[in-house]
MARBA-3410 file (N, C-alpha, C, O; in Angstrom, 1 decimal):
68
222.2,10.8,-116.1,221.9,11.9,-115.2,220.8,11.4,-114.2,219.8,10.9,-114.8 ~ 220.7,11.5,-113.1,219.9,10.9,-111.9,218.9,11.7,-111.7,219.3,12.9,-111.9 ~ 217.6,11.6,-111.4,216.3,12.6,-111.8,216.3,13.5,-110.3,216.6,13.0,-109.2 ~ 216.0,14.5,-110.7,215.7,15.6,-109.2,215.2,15.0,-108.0,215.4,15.6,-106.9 ~ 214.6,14.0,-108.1,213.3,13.5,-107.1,214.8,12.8,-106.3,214.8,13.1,-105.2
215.4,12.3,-106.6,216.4,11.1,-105.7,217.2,11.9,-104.9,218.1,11.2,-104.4 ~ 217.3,13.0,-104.4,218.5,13.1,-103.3,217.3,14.2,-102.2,217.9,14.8,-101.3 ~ 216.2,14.4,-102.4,215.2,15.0,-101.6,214.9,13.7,-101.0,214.9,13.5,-99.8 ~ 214.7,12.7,-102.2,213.8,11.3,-101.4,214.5,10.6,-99.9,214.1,10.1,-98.8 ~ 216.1,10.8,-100.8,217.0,10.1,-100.4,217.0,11.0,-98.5,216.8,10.4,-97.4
217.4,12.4,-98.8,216.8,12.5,-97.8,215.6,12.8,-96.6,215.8,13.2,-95.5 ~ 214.4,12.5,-97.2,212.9,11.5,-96.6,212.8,10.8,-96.2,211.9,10.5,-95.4 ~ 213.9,9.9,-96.5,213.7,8.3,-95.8,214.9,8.8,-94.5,214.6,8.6,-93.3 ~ 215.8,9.3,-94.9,217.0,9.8,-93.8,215.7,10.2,-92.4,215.7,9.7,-91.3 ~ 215.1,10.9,-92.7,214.7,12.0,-91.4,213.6,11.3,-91.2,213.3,11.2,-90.0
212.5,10.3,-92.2,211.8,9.3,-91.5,212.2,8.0,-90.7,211.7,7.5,-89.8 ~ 212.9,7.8,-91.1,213.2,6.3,-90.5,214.5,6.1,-90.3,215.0,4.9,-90.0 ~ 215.5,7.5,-90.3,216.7,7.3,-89.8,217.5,6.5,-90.7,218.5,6.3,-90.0 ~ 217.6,5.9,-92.1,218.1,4.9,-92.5,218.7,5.9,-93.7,218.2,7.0,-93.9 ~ 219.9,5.4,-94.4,220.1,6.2,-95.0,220.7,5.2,-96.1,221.1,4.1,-95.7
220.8,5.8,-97.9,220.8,4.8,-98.6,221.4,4.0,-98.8,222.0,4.4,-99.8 ~ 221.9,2.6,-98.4,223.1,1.7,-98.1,224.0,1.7,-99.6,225.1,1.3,-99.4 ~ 223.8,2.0,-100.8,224.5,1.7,-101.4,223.6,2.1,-103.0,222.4,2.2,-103.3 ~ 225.1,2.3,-104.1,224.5,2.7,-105.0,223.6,2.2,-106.2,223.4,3.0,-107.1 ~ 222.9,0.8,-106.1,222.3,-0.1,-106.5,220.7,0.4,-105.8,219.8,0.3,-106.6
220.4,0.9,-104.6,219.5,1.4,-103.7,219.2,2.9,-104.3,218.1,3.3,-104.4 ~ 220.4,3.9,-104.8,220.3,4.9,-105.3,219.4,5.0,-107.1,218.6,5.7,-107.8 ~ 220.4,3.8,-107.1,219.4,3.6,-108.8,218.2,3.0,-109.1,217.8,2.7,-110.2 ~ 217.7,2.8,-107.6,215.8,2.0,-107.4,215.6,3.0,-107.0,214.4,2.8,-106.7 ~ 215.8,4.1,-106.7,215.0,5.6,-106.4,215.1,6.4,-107.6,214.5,7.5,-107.7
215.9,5.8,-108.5,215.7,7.0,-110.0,214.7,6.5,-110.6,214.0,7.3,-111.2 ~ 214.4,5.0,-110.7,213.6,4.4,-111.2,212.2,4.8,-110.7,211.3,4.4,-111.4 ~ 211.9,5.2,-109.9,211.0,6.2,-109.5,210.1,7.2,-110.2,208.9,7.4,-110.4 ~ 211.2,7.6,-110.4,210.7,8.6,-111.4,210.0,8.3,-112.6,209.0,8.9,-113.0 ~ 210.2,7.8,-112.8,209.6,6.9,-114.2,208.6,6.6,-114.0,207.6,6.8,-114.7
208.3,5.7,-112.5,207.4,5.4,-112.4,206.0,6.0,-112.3,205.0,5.5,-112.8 ~ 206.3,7.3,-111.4,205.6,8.4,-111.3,204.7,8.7,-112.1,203.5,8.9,-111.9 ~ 205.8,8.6,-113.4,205.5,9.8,-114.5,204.6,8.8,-115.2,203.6,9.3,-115.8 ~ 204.7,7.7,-115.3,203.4,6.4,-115.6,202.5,6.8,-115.1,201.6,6.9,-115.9 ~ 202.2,7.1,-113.7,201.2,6.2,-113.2,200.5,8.2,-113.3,199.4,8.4,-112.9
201.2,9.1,-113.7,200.5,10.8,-113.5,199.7,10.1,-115.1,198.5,10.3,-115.3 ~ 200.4,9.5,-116.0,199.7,9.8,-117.2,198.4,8.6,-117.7,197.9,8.4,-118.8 ~ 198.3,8.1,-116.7,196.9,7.1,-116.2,195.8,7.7,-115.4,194.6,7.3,-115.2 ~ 196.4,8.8,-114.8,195.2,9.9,-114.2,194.3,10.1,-114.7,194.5,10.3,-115.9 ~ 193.3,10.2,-114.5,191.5,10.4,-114.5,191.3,9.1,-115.9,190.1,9.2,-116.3
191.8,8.4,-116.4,191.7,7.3,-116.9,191.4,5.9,-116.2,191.0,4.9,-116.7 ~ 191.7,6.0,-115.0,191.8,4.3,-114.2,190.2,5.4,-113.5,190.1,6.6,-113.1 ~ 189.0,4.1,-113.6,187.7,4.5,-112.8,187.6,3.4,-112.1,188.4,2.6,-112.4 ~ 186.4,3.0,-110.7,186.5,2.3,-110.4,185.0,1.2,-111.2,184.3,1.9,-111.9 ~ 184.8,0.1,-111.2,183.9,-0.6,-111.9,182.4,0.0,-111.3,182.0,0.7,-110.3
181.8,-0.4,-112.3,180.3,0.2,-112.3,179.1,-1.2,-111.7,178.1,-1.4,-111.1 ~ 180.1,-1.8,-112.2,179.7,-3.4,-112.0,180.0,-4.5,-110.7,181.2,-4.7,-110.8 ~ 179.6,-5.0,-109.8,180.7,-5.8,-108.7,181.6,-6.2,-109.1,181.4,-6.8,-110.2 ~ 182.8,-6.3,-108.5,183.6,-7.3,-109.3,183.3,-9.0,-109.4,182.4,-9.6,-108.9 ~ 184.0,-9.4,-109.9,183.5,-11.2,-110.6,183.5,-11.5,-109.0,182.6,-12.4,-109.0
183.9,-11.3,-107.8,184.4,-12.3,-106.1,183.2,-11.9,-106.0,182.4,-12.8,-106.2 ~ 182.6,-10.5,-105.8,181.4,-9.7,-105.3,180.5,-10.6,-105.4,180.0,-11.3,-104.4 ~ 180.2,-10.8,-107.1,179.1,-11.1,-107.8,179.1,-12.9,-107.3,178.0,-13.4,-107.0 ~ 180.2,-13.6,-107.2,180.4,-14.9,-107.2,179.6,-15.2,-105.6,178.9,-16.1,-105.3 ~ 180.1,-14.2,-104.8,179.1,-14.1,-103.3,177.9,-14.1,-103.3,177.3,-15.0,-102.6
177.0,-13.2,-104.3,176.3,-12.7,-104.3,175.1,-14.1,-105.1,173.9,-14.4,-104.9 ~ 175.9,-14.4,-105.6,175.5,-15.9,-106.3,175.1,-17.3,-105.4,174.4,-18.3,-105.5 ~ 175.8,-16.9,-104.6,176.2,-18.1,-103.2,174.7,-18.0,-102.1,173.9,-18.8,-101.5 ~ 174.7,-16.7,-102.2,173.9,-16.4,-100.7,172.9,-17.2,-101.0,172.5,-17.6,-102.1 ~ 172.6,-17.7,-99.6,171.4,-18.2,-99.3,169.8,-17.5,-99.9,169.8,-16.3,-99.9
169.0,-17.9,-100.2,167.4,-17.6,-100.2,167.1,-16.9,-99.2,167.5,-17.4,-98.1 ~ 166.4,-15.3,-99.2,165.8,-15.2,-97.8,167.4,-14.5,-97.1,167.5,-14.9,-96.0 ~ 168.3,-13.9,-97.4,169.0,-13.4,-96.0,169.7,-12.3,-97.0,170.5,-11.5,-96.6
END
């Protein structure tokens, strides 16, 4: 059974960008959607951002010159 979200989406991309879903291989990367969604809701207030620079930050910060 194909999830609710795919024939609203299906038509979003229709009325944005005029394109409409070429085929049913395209239909079943928009179900897969769903799923992904529902991943990425149940990582909510779990993903923070670092407290720390990251390692590039820190690796700059290591580099700088004396004095600037």
């Amino acid at each position: 059974m194909e999830p609710d979200l795919v024939v609203p989406t299906m038509e979003a991309i229709r009325r944005w960008s005029g394109v409409a879903v070429p085929n049913a291989a395209a239909r079943h990367g928009l179900a897969d959607h769903a799923a992904l969604i529902a991943e990425l809701e149940a990582l909510r207030g779990s993903m923070v951002f670092e407290e720390e620079p990251s390692h590039f930050e820190a690796a700059l910060r290591a580099c700088k010159e004396p004095g600037q």
